[in-house]
Backbone as numpy.savetxt, mean C-alpha at the origin, in Angstrom:
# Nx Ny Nz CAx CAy CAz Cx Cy Cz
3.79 39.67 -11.01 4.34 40.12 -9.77 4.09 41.58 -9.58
3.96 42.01 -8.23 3.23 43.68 -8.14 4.85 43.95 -7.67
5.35 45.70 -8.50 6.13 46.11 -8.04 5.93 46.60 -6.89
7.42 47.10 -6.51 7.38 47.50 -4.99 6.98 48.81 -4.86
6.72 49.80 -3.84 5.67 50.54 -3.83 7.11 51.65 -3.60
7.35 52.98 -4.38 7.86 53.73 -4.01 8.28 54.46 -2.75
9.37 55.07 -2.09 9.36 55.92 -1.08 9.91 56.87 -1.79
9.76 58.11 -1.04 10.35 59.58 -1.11 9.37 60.81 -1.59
9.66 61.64 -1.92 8.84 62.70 -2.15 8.43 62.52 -3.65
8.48 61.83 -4.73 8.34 61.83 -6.18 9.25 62.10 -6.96
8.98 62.12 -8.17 10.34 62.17 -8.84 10.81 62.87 -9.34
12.33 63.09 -9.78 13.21 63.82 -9.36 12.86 65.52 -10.23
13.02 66.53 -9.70 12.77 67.72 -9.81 10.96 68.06 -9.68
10.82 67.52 -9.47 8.87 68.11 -8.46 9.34 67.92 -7.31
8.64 69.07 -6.40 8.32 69.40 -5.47 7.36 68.53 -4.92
7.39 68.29 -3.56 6.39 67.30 -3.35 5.38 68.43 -2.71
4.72 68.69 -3.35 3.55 70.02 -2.81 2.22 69.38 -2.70
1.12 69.74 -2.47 -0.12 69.56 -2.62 -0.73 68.79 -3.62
-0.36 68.95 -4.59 -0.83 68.46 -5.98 0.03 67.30 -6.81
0.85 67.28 -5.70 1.57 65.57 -5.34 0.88 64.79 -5.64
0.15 65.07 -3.86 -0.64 63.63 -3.46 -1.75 63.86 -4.55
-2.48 64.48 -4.83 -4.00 64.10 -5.47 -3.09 63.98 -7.04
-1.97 63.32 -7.23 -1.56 62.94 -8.57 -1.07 61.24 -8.22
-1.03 61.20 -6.94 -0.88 59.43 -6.57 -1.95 58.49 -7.32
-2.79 58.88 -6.99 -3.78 57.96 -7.54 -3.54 57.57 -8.75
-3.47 58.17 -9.50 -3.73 58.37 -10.74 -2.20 56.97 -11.43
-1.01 57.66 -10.80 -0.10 57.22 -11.01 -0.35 54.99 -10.21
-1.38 55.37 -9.29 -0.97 53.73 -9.27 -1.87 53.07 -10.14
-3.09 54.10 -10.72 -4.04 52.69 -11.38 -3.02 52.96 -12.68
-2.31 53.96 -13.04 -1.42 53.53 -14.03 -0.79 52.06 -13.84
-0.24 52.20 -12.86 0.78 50.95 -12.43 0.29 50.00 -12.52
-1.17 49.82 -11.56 -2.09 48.49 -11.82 -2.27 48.26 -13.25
-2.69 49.39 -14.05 -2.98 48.53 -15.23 -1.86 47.64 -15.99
-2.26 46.99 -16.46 -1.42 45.93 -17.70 -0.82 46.36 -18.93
0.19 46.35 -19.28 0.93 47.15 -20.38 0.77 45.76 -21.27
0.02 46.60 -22.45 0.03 46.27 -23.35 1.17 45.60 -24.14
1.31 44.01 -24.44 2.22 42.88 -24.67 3.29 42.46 -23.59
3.20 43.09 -22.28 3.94 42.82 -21.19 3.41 41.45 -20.98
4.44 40.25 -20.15 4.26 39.60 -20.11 3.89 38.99 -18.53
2.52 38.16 -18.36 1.74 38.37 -16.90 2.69 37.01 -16.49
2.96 37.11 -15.20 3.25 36.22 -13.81 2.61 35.50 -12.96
2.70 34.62 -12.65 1.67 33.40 -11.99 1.13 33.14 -12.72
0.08 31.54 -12.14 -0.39 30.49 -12.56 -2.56 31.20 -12.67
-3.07 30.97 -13.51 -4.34 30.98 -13.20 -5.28 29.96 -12.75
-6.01 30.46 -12.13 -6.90 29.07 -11.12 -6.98 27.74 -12.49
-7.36 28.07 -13.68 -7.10 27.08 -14.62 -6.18 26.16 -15.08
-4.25 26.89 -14.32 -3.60 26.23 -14.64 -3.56 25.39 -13.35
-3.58 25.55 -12.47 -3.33 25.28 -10.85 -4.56 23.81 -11.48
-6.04 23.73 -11.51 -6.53 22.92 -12.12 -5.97 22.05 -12.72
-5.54 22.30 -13.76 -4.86 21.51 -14.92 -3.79 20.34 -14.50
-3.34 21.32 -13.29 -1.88 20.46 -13.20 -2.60 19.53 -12.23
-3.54 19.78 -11.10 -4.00 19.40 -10.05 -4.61 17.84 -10.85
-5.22 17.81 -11.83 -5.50 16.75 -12.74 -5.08 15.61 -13.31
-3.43 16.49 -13.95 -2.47 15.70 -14.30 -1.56 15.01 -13.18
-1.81 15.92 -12.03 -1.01 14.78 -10.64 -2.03 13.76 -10.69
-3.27 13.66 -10.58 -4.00 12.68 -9.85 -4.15 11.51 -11.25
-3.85 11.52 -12.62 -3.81 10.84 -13.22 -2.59 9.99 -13.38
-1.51 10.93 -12.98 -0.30 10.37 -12.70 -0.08 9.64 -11.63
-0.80 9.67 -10.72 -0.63 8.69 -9.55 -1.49 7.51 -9.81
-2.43 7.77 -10.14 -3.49 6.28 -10.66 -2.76 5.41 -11.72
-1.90 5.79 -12.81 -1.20 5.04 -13.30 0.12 4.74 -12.92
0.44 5.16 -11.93 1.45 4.58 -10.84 0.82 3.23 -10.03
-0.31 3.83 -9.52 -0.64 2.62 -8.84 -0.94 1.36 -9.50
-1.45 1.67 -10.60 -2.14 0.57 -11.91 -0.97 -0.48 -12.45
0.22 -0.04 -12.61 1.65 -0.26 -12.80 2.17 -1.67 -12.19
2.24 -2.23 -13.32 3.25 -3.56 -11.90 4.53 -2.95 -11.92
4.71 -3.68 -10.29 5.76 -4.07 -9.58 5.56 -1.87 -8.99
4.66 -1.33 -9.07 4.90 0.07 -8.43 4.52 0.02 -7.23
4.51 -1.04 -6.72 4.79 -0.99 -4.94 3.28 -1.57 -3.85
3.32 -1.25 -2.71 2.36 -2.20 -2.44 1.08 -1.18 -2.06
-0.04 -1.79 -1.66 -1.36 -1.13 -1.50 -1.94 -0.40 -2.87
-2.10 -1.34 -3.79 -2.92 -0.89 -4.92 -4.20 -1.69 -5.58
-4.73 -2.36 -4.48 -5.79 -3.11 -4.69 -6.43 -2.84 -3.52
-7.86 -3.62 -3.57 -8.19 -3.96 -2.15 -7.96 -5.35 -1.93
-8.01 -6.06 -0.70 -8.17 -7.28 -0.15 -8.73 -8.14 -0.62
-8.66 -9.19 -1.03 -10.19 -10.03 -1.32 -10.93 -10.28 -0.45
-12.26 -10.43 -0.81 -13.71 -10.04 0.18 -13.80 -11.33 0.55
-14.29 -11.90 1.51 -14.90 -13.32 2.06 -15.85 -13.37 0.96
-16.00 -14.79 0.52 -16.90 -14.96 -0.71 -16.54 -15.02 -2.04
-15.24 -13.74 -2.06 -14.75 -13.80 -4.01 -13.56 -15.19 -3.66
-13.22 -15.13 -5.17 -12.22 -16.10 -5.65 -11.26 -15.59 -5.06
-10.19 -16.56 -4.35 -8.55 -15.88 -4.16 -7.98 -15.51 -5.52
-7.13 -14.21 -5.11 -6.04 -14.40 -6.24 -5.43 -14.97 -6.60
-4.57 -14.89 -7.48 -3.71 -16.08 -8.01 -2.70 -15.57 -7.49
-1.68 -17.06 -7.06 -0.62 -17.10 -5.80 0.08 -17.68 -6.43
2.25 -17.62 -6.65 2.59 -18.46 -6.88 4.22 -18.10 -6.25
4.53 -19.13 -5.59 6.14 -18.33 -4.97 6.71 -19.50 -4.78
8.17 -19.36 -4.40 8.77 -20.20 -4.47 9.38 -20.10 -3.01
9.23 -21.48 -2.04 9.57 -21.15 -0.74 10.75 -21.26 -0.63
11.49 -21.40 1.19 12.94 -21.29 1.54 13.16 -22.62 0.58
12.16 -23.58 0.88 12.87 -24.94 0.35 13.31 -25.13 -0.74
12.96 -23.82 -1.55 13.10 -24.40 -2.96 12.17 -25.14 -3.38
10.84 -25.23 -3.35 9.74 -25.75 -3.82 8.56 -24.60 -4.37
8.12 -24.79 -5.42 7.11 -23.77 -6.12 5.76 -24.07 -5.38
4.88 -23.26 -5.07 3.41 -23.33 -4.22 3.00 -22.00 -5.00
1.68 -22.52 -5.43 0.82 -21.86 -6.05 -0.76 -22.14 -5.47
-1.58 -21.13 -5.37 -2.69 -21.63 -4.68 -3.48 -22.61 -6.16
-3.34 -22.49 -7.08 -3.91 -23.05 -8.50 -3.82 -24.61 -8.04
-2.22 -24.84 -7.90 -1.79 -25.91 -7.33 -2.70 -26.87 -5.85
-2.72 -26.15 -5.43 -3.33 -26.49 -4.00 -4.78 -26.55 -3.77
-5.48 -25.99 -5.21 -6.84 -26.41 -5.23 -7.47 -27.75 -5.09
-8.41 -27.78 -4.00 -8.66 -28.98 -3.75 -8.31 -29.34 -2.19
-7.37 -28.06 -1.32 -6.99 -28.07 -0.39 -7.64 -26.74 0.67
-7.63 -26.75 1.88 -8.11 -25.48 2.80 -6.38 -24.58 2.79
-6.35 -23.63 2.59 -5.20 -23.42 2.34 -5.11 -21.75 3.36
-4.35 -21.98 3.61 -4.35 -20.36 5.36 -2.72 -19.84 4.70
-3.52 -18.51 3.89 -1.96 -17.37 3.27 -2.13 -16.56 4.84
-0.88 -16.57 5.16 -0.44 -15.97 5.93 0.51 -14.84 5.88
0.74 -13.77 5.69 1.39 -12.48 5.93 1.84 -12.00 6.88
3.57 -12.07 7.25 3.69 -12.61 8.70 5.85 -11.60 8.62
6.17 -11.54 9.72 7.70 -11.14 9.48 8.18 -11.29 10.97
9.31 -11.53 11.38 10.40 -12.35 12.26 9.89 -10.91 13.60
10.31 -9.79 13.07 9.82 -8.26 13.69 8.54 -7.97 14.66
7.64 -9.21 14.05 6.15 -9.03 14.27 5.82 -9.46 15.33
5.40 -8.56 16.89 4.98 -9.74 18.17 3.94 -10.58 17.98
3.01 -10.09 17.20 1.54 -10.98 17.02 1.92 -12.01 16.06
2.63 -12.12 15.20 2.92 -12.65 14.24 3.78 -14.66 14.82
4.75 -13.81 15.59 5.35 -15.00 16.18 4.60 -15.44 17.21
3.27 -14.82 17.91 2.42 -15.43 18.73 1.60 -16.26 18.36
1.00 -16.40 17.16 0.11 -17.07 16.58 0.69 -18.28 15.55
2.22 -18.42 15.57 2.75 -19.07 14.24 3.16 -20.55 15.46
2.99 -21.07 16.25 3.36 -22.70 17.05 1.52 -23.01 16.76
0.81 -21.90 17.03 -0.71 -22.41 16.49 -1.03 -23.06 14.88
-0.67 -22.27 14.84 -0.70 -22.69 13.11 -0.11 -24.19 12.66
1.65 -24.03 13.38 2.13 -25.49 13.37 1.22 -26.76 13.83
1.04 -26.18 14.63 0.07 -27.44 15.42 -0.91 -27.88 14.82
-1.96 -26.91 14.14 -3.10 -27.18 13.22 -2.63 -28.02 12.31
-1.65 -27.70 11.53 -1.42 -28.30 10.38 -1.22 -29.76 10.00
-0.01 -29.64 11.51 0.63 -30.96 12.09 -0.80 -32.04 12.24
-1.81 -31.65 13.20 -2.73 -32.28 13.27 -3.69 -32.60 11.85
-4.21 -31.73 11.16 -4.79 -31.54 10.17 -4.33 -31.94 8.71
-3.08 -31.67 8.53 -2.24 -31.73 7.20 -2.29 -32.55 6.39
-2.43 -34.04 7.00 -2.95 -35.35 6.30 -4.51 -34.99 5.43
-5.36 -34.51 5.98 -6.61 -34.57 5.66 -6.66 -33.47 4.78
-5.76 -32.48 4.34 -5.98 -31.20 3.30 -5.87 -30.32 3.96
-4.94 -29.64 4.83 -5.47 -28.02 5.35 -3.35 -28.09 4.95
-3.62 -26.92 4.62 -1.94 -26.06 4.26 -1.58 -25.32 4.47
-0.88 -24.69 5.32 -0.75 -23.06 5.73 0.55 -23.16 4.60
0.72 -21.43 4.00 1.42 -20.96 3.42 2.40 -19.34 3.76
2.69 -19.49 4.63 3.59 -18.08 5.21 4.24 -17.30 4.02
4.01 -16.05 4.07 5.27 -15.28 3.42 5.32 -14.18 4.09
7.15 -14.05 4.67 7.34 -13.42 4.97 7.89 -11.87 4.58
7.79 -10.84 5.08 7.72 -9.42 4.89 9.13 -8.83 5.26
10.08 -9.91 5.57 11.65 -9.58 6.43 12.21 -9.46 5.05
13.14 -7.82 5.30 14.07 -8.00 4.27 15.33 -9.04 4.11
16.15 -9.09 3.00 16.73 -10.12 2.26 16.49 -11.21 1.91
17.43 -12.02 1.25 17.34 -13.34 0.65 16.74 -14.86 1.49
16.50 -14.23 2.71 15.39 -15.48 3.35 16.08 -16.27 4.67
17.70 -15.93 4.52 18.53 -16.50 5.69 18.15 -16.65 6.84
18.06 -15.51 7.41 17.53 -15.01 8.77 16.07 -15.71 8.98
15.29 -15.58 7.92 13.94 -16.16 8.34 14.22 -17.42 8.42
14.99 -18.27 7.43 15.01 -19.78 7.76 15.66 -20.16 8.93
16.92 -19.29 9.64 17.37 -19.65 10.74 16.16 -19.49 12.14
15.27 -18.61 11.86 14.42 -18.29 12.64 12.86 -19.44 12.69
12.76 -20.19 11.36 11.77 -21.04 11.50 12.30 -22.37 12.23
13.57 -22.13 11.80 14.73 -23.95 12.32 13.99 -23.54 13.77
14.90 -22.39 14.66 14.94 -21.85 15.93 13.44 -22.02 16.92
12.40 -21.81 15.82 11.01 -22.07 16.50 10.26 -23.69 16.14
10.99 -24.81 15.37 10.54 -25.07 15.13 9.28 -24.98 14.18
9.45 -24.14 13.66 8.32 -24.20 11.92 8.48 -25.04 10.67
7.45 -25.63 10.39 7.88 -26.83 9.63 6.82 -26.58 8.41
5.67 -25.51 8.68 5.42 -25.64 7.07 5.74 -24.76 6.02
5.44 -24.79 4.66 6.10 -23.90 3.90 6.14 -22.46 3.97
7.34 -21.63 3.76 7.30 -20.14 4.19 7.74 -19.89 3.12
7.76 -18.82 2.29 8.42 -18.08 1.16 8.87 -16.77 1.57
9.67 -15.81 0.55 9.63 -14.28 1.06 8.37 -13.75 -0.08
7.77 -12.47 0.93 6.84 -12.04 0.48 7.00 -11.21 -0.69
6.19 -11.59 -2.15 6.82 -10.59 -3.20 5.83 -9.68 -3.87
6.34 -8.77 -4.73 5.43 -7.57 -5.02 4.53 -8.13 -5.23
4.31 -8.93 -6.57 3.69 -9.46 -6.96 2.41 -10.20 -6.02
2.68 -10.72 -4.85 1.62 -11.56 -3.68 0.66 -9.99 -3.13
1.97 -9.47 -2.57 1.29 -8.36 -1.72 0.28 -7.39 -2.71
0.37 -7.25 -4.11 -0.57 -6.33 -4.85 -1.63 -7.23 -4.80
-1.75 -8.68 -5.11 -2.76 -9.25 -5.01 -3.60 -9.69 -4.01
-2.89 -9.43 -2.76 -3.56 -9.41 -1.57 -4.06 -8.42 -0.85
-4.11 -7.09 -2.17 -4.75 -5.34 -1.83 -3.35 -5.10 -0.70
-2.32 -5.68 -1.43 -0.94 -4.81 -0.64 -0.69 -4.20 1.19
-1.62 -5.57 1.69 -0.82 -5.45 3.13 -0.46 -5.03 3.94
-1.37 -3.71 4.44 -0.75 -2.55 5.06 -0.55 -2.86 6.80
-0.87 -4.13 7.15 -0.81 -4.57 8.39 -0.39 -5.58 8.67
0.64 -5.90 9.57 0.79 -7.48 9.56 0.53 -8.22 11.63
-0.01 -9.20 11.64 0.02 -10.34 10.34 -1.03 -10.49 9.49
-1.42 -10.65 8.46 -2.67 -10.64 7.82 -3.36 -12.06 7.39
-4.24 -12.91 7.73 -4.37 -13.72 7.05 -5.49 -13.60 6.20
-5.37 -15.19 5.38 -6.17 -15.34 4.47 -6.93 -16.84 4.03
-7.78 -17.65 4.61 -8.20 -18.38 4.57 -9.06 -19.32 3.32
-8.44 -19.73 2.89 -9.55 -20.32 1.43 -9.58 -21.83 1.72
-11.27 -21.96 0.67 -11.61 -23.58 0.83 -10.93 -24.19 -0.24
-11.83 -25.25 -0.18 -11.00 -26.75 -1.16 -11.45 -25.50 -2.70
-12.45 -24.84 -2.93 -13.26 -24.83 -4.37 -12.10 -22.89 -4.94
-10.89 -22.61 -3.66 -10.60 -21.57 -3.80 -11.36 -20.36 -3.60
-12.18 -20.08 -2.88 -13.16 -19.39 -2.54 -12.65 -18.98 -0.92
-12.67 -17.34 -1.11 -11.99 -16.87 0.75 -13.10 -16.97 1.25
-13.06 -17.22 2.75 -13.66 -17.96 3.63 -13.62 -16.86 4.52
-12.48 -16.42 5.26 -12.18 -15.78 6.44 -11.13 -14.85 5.98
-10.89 -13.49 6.94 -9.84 -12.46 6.45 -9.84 -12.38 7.67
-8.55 -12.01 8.21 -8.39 -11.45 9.59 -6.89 -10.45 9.57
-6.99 -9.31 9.86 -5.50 -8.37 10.47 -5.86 -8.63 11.94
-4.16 -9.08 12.01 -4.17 -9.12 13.91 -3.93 -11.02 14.17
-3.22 -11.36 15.45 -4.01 -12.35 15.27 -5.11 -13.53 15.41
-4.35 -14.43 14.43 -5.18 -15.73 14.42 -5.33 -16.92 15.69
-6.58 -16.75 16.07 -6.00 -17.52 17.56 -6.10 -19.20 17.21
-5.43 -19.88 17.72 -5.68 -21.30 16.96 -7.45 -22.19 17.42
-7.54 -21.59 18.41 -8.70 -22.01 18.62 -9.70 -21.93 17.53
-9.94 -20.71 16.89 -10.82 -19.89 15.79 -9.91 -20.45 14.51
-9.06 -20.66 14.44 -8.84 -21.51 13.37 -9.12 -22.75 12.81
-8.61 -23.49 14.15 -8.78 -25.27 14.24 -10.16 -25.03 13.96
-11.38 -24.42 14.81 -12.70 -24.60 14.17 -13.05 -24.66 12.39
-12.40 -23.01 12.08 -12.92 -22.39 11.00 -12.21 -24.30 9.68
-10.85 -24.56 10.42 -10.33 -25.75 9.16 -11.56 -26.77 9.75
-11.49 -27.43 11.23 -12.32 -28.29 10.70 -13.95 -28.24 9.80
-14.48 -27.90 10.00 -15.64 -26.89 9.49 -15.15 -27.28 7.91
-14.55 -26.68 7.24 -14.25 -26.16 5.70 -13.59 -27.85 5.18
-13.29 -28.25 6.05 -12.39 -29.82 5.38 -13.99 -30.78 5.62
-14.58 -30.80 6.38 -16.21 -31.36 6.12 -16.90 -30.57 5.17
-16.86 -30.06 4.50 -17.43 -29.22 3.57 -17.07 -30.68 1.77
């Protein structure tokens, strides 16, 4: 830290005469210099570094971390394997995509809050309704906080009849953590994503994309 810079005429018993000032100088590179075993203040560009390092390692093993929250993956790509899925819906029934291999299966990422979300979800019913016999499954999980009440009074209310779960850390890290809703996620019979879409799903572009993938 630089001390503060004197006022007044100098110190005490000199005259502040002529030979004052041409003794200033002298007196501040004194000051500037560094006293020998005094101890220096602030950080050097090395430590500022150092630490700048240890934040960014500390956040990567935050993100790396289960259950440390969502958006720590990416998405799965059209083409790779889905992740592995396993939740337990309102009904009280376990759904796992492992399980459902062998089926066209539409993860959906979806919450009561959502206008697009509840615009696209009587489409979905309908697909399924039509389709469901032959292998196609939609799987909802929703993003609404608490224990699922509200959402089940809200699927009774619209009529929704296929399985919904609440959405858990665990889904959303594996689905590159969800930063938009509604999000879907489309996989074939062999578990292989097919289609990704944020925003939504219009049933038209769906009903195609299932029939399509159930002739496959």
């Amino acid at each position: 830290m630089r001390s503060k810079r004197r006022s007044g005429s100098g110190r005490a018993g000199r005259p502040a005469s002529g030979k004052q000032g041409s003794a200033r100088p002298a007196r501040a590179a004194a000051a500037k210099a560094p006293r020998r075993g005094a101890r220096r203040h602030g950080w050097s560009p090395l430590h500022w570094s150092a630490l700048a390092l240890l934040t960014v390692l500390g956040l990567l093993a935050w993100r790396a971390a289960p259950g440390s929250g969502t958006g720590t993956g990416q998405p799965p790509r059209v083409g790779a394997h889905a992740p592995d899925l396993s939740v337990k819906t309102l009904d009280g029934d376990r759904v796992s995509l492992e399980q459902l291999r062998g089926k066209v299966v539409l993860v959906n990422f979806w919450a009561t809050w959502c206008p697009p979300c509840r615009a696209e979800m009587p489409g979905f019913e309908r697909v399924w309704r039509e389709r469901g016999k032959d292998g196609f499954v939609v799987v909802g999980l929703s993003e609404d906080e608490g224990a699922g009440g509200d959402v089940a009074a809200f699927l009774q209310q619209h009529g929704i009849t296929y399985p919904v779960a609440m959405a858990t850390a665990s889904a959303r890290r594996a689905f590159g953590g969800v930063s938009a809703l509604p999000a879907s996620f489309l996989v074939d019979r062999k578990g292989v994503v097919r289609r990704t879409i944020t925003g939504e799903f219009e049933e038209r572009l769906l009903q195609q994309d299932v029939n399509r993938l159930l002739q496959e």
